[in-house]
N, C-alpha and C positions, 0 to 999 in steps of 0.2 A: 853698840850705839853708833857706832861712823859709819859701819854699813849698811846702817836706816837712815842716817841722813844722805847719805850718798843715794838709796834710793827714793828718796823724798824728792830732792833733787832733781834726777832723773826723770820721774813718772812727772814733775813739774813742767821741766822742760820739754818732755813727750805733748804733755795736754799742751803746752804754748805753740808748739810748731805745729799741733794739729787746727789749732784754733787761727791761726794764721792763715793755713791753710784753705780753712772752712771761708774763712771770708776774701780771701785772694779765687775761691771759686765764684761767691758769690757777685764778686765786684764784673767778675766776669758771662755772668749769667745771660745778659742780654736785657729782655724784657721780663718782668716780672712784675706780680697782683697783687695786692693786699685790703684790708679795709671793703672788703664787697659785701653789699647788702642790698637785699630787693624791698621794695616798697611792696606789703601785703597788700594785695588786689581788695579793691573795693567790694562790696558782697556781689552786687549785678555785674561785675566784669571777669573778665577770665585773662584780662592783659595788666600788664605791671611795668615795672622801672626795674632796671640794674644800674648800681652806683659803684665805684670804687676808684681807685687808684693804681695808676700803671708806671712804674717807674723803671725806666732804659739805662742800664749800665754798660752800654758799649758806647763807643766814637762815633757810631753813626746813628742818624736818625732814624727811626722805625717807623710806621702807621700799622695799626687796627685797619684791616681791611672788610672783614665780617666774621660775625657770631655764629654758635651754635648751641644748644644744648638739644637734650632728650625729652625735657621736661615742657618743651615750647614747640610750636608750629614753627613760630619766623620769627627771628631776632632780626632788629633795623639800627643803624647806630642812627641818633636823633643831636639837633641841638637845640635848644630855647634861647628864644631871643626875644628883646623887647622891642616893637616894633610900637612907631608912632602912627597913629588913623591920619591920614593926611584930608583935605575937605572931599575929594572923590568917594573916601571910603564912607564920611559918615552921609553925603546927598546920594550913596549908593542901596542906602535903607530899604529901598521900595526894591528891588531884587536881592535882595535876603529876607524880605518875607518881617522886613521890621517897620514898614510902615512911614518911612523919612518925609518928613516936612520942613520947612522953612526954618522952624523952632530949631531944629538939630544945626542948621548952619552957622549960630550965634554960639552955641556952646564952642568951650575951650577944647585946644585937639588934647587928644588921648591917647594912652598908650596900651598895648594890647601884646602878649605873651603867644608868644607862634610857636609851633616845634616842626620842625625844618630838617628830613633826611639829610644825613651825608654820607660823603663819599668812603670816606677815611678818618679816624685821628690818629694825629701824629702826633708823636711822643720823643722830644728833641733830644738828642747826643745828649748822655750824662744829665739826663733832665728827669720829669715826671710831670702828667697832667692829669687832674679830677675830673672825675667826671660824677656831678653831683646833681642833688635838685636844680630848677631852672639853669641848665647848664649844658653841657656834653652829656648826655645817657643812653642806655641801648634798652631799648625797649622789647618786653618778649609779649609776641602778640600770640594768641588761641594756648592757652596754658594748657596741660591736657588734666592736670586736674587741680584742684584748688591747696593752696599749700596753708601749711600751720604756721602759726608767729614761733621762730625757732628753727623751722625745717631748713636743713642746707639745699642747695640748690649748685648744678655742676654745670659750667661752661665753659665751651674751647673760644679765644679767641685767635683767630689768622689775624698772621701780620703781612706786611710786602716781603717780607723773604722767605715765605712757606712757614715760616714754625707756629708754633701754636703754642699759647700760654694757657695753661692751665687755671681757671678761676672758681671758688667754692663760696658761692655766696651766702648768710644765713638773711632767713626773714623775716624783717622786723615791721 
């Protein structure tokens, strides 16, 4: 009987120092993915959305510099933003083919949803940032074929210090 609890004990304190362990790696992983999921392409489109979340366990700040997968032509990181129609935009009607008149000058200004290349995201010292609907997303553009609600989907992303995070998106 004592030299089962002795090793009860033991094999206790084995699993706590390994688990200790496991997360004294992980705290020092860097960047790291979770939570990724692509928006299932519309039936006429072959381009989609990646969403997910990156979260930076070192001291220093990191950025996303660019995407890849096998599964896509071009990945772009994007952001959405809500941008106001200022009066240029809406007496600008008659060259975009909408037809602007005097009537459009009295309406109230408006606000209009842009998506906007960037450079980078950066992902702060001991931080994390989403990247969701209307928001931060990387967009995969000429999909090389059309995917299932469910199918994972595999992406490198580069950071500013060469490494690359590993991402497995499913799609919903």
């Amino acid at each position: 009987m004592k030299i089962r609890s002795v090793s009860v004990f033991t094999f206790s304190t084995f699993v706590m120092i390994l688990l200790l362990g496991v997360i004294a790696v992980a705290q020092d992983q860097g960047v790291v993915a979770h939570d990724a999921w692509v928006r299932m392409p519309a039936p006429s489109k072959m381009d989609t959305a990646l969403y997910l979340v990156l979260e930076n366990h070192s001291s220093q700040t990191r950025a996303v510099v660019s995407a890849s997968s096998e599964t896509a032509a071009k990945l772009e990181m994007h952001e959405m933003k809500n941008v106001k129609k200022d009066d240029s935009m809406s007496k600008s009607g008659d060259s975009m083919g909408m037809g602007g008149s005097d009537s459009s000058m009295n309406k109230p200004s408006q606000s209009m949803m842009t998506m906007t290349p960037v450079s980078k995201i950066e992902i702060p010292a001991n931080g994390k940032v989403t990247l969701a609907p209307n928001g931060l997303h990387i967009m995969m553009f000429g999909l090389k074929s059309r995917p299932a609600m469910g199918d994972k989907i595999n992406v490198a992303l580069k950071l500013d210090d060469g490494s690359i995070v590993p991402v497995v998106a499913t799609v919903k």
